[in-house]
C-alpha positions as CSV (number, residue, x, y, z in Angstrom):
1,X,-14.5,11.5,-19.4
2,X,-12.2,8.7,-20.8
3,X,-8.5,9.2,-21.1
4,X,-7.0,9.4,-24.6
5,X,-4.7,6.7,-25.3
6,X,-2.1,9.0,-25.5
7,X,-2.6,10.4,-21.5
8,X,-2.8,7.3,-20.5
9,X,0.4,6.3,-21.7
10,X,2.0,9.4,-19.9
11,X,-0.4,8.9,-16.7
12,X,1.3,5.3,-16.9
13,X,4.7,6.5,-17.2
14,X,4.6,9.2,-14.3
15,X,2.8,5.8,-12.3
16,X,5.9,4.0,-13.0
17,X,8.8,6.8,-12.5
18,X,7.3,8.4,-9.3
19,X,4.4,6.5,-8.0
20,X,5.8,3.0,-8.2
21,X,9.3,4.1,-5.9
22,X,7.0,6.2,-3.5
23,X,5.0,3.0,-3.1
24,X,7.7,0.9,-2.0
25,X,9.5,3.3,0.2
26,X,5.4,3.5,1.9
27,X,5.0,-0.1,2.0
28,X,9.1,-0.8,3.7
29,X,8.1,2.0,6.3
30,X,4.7,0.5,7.3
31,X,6.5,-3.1,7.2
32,X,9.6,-1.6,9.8
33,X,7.0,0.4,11.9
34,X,5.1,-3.7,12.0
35,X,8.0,-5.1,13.3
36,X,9.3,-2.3,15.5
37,X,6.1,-2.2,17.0
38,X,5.1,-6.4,16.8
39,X,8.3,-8.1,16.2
40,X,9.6,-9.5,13.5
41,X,7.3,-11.7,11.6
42,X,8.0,-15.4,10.4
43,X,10.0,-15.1,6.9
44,X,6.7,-16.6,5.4
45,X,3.9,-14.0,6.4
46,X,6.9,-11.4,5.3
47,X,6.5,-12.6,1.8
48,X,2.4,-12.9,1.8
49,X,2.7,-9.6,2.7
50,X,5.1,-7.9,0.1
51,X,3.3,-10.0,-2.3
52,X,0.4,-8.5,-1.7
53,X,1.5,-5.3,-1.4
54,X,3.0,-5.7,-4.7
55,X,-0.7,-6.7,-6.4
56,X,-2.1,-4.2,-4.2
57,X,-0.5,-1.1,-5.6
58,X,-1.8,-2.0,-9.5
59,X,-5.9,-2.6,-8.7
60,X,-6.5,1.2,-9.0
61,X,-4.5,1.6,-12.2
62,X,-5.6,-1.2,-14.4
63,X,-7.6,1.0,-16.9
64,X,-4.3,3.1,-17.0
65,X,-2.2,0.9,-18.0
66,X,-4.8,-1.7,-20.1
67,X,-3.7,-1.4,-23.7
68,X,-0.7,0.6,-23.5
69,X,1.9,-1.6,-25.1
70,X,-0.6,-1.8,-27.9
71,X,-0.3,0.7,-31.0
72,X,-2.2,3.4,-31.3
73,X,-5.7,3.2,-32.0
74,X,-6.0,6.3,-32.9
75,X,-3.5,7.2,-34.9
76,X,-3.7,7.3,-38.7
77,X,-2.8,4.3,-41.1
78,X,-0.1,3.9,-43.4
79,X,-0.7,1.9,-46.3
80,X,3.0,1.9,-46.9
81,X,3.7,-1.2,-44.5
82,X,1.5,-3.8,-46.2
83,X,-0.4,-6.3,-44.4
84,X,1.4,-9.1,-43.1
């Protein structure tokens, strides 16, 4: 079952407002328990890692947040705006 446009937009919101901070705090944790455990890594595997963490957190979302910004399709037409 596909999610209305209108879900979606909320899913994408609650991603944003709760699962985005919970993310990071999960990803900081994991990198202090690495270093705690490893040592500290070189300042330039630090940053491949964060990046990736960063792309990481987005792959399961994309059809979430695909076409959000975007009006919705669903919603009727006004004539009143004319086409520009």
């Amino acid at each position: 079952m596909a999610l209305s446009w209108k879900a979606r937009r909320r899913w994408a919101l609650v991603i944003l407002l709760i699962g985005m901070p919970a993310y990071v705090v999960v990803a900081v944790t994991l990198m202090n328990a690495l270093d705690a455990r490893f040592g500290r890594l070189p300042i330039w595997a630090e940053v491949i890692v964060y990046v990736t963490l960063g792309f990481l957190w987005a792959v399961p979302f994309r059809r979430v947040f695909r076409g959000i910004g975007q009006p919705d399709p669903e919603a009727p037409r006004d004539g009143s705006e004319g086409d520009r």
